[in-house]
C-alpha positions as CSV (number, residue, x, y, z in Angstrom):
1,X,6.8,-23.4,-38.3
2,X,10.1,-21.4,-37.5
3,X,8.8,-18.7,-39.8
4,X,5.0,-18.7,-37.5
5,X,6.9,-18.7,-34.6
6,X,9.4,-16.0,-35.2
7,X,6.3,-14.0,-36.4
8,X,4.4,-14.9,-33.2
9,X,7.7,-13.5,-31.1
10,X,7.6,-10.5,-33.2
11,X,3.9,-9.8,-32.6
12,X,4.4,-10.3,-28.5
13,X,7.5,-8.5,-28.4
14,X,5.2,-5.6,-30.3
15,X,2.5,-5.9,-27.8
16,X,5.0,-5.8,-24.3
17,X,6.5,-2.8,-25.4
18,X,3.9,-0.7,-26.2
19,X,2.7,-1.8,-22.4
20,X,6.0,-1.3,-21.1
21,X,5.7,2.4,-22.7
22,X,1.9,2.9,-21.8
23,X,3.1,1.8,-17.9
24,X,6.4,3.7,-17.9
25,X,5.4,7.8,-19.8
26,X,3.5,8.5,-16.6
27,X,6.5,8.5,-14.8
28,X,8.4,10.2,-18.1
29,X,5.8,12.8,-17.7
30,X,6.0,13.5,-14.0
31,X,9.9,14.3,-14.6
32,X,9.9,16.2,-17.3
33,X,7.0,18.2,-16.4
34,X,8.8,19.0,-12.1
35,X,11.5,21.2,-14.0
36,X,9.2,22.9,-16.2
37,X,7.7,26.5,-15.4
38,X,3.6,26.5,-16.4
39,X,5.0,28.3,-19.1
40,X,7.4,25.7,-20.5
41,X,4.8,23.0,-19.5
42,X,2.0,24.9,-22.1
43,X,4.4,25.6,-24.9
44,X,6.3,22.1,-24.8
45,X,4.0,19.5,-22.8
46,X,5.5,16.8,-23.5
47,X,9.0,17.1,-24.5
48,X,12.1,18.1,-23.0
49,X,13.3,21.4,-22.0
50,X,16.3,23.1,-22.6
51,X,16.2,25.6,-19.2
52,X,15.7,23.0,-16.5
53,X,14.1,24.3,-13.2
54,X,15.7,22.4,-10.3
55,X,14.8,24.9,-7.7
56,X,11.3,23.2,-7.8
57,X,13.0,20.3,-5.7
58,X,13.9,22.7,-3.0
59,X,11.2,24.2,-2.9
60,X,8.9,21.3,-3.0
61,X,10.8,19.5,-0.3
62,X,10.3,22.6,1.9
63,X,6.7,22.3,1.5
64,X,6.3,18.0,1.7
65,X,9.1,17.1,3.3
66,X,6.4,17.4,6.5
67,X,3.6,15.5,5.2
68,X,5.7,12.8,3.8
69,X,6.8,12.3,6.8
70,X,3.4,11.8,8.5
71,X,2.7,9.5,5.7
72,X,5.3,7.4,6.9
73,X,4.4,7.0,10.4
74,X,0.7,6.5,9.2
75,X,1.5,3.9,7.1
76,X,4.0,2.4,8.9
77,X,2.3,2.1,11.8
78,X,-0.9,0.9,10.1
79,X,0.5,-1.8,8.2
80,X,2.5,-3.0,11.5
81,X,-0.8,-3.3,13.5
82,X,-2.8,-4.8,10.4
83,X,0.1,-7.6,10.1
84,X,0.0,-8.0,13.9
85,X,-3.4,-8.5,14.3
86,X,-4.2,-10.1,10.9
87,X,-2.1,-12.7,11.6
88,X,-3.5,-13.8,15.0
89,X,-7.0,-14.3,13.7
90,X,-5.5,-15.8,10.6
91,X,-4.0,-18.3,13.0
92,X,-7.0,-18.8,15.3
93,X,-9.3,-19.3,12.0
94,X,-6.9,-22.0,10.4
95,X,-6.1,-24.5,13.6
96,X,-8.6,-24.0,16.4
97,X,-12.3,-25.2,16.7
98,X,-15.0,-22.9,17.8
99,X,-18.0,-22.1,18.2
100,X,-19.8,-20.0,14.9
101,X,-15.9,-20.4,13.7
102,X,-17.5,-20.7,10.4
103,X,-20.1,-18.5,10.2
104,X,-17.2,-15.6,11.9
105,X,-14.6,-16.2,8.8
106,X,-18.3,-15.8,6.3
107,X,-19.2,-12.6,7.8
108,X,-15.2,-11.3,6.8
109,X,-16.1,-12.6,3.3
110,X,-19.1,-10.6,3.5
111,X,-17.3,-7.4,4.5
112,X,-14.9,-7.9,1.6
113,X,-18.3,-7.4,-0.5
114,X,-19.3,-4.0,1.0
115,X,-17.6,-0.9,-1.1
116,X,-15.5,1.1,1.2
117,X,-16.9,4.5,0.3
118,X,-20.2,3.3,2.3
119,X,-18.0,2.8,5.5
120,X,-16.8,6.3,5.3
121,X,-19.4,8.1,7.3
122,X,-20.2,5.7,10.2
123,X,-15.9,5.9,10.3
124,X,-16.3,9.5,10.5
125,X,-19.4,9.1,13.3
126,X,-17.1,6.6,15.5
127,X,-14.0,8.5,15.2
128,X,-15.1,11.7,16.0
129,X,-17.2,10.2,18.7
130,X,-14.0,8.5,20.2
131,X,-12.4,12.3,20.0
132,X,-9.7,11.3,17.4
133,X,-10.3,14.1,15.0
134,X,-6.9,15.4,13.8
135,X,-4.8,13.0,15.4
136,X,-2.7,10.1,13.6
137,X,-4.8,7.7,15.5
138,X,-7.8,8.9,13.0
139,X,-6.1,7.4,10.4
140,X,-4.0,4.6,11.3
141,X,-6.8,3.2,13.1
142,X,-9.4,2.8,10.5
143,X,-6.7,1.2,8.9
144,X,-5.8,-1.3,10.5
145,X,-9.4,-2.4,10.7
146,X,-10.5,-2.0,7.4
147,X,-6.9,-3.5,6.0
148,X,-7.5,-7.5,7.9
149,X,-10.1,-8.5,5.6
150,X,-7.9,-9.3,2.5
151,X,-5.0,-10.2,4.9
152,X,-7.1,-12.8,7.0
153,X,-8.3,-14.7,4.1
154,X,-5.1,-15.3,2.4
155,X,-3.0,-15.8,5.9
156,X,-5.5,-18.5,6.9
157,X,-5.5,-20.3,3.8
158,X,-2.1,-20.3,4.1
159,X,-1.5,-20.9,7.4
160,X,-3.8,-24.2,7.0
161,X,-1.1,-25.7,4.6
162,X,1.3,-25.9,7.3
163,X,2.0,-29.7,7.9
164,X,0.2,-30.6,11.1
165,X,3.8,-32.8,11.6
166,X,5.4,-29.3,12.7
167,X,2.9,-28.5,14.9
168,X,3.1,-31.9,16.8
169,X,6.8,-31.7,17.4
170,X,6.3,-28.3,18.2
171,X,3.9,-28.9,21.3
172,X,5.9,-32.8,22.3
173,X,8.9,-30.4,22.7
174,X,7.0,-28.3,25.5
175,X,6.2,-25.3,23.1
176,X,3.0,-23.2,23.8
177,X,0.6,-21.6,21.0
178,X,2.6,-18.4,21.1
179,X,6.1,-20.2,21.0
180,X,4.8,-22.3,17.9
181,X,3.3,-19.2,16.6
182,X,6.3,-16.8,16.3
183,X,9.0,-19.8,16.2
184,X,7.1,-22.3,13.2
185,X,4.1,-20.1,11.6
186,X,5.6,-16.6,11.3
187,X,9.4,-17.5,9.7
188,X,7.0,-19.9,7.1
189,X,4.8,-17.0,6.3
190,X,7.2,-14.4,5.9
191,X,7.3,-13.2,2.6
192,X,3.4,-13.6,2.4
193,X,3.2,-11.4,5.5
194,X,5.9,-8.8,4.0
195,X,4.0,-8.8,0.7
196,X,0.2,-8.1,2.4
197,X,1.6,-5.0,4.6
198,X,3.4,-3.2,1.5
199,X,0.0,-3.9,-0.4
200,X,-1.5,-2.2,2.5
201,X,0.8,0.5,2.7
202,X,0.3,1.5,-0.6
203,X,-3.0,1.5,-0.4
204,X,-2.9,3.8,2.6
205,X,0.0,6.0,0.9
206,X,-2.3,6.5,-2.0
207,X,-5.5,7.5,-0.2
208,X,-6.5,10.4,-0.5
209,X,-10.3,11.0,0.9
210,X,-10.2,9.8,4.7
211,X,-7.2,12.2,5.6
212,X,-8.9,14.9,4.0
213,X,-11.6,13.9,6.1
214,X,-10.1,13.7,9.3
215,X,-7.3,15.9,9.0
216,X,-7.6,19.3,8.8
217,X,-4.3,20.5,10.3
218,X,-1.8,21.3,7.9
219,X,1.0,19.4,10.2
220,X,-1.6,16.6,10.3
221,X,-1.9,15.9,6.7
222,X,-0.7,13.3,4.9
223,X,1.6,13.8,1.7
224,X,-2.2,13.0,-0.9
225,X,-3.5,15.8,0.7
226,X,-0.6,18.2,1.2
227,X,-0.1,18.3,-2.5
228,X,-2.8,20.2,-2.6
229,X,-0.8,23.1,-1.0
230,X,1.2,24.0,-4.7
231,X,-2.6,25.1,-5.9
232,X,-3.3,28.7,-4.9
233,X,-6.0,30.8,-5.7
234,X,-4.9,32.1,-9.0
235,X,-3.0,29.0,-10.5
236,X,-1.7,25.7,-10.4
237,X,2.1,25.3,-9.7
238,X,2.3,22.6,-12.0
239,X,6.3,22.2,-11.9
240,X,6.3,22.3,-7.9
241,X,3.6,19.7,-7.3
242,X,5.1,17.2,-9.9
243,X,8.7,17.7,-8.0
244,X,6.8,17.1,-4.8
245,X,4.8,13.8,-6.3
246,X,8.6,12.8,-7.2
247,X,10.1,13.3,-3.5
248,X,7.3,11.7,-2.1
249,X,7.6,8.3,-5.0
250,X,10.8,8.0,-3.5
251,X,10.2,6.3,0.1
252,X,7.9,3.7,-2.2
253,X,10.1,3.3,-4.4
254,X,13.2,2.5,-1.5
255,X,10.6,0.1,0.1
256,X,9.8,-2.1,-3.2
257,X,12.8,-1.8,-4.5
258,X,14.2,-3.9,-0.8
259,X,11.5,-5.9,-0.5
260,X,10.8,-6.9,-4.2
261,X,12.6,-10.6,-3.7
262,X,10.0,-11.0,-0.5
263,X,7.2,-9.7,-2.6
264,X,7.5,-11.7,-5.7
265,X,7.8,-14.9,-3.4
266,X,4.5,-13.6,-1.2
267,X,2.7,-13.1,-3.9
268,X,3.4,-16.4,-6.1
269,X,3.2,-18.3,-2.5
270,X,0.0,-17.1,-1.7
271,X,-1.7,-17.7,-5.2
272,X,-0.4,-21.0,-5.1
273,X,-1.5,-22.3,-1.8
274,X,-5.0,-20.3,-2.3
């Protein structure tokens, strides 16, 4: 039995490193390759190089240092409206009575259903109808709206496993529904709420086809679409653009790496009460 089991360790310790090494050469590759020439990158893909090019840095933070930082107030600002806003109709959803209350929190189940690249062009229609074409409001708005549905459906199935206890002594000792909201329901949900907005601002970080969509203006872009910049009409700059995907992994990178205890504890809460 020892024998089966210290084979059985073997094989798993096997298997999790050849995913730890499949999950971490991307990001081997994206170093190595941001101090390579496209002349080093050709003759030595994958390996090291002897003449390192950290000029690329500087010159790809001259070129992304603005689009990362619209990317930040994008998604920043999206994921602070989404929480905001996800969260009250969470709330309403999980302890009021209604009329159609039901048949309101199906249709969001519905909408989960629906492929976001068939939303794209009536987006498109209302935004440029609203004359918010090339503006930050182009983007952050759709995502706000288009970023509730997941968040709504796990905050209210949380939010319904607060005992009703709390919400009794809340109201005897003169509290209202906001008071009760932002002094018992919000400190409870905290790491849940944390871990849905840096879900959603990945998800808006990475996006790349509704900024290219709606904007156009190189001071507008976001840093998906400004990477494009390092491609001109004769060749790729293949060392630039992966020192620029590097600058702009960093602000990510910052984010999980301060929030990480708040995430793990979101995400196991929220599996767990779902």
């Amino acid at each position: 039995m020892r024998q089966r089991q210290r084979r059985f360790n073997a094989l798993l310790l096997a298997l999790l490193g050849v995913l730890l090494a499949v999950t971490i050469f991307p990001l081997y590759f994206m170093l190595v390759s941001s101090v390579k020439t496209n002349y080093q990158l050709q003759t030595n893909y994958f390996g090291l190089t002897l003449e390192p090019h950290f000029e690329h840095y500087a010159e790809a933070f001259d070129k992304v240092s603005v689009y990362i930082g619209n990317s930040i107030v994008i998604s920043g600002v999206a994921a602070i409206g989404m929480m905001l806003v996800s969260c009250l109709s969470a709330y309403t959803f999980a302890r009021f009575l209604f009329p159609l209350r039901s048949l309101l929190f199906g249709l969001i189940l519905m909408f989960l259903m629906i492929p976001s690249v068939l939303t794209l062009v009536p987006q498109f229609v209302l935004v440029t109808k609203l004359g918010l074409m090339n503006s930050h409001w182009a983007a952050i708005l759709p995502y706000i709206a288009t970023g509730q549905l997941v968040t709504i459906f796990v905050l209210r199935t949380f939010f319904e496993q607060v005992p009703k206890e709390l919400f009794e002594s809340m109201r005897i000792d003169g509290a209202g529904e906001l008071r009760t909201f932002f002094s018992l329901v919000v400190p409870f949900a905290v790491p849940i709420i944390l871990s849905m907005g840096l879900l959603h601002v990945l998800n808006t970080w990475n996006d790349f086809i509704w900024p290219l969509l709606v904007l156009p203006d190189h001071a507008k872009m976001t840093l998906t679409v400004g990477l494009y910049r390092f491609m001109d009409q004769q060749q790729i700059l293949y060392g630039q653009m992966f020192a620029g995907m590097t600058l702009g992994s960093l602000p990510l990178m910052l984010l999980f790496g301060l929030t990480m205890r708040y995430f793990v504890q979101g995400m196991t809460s929220g599996a767990i009460k779902a």
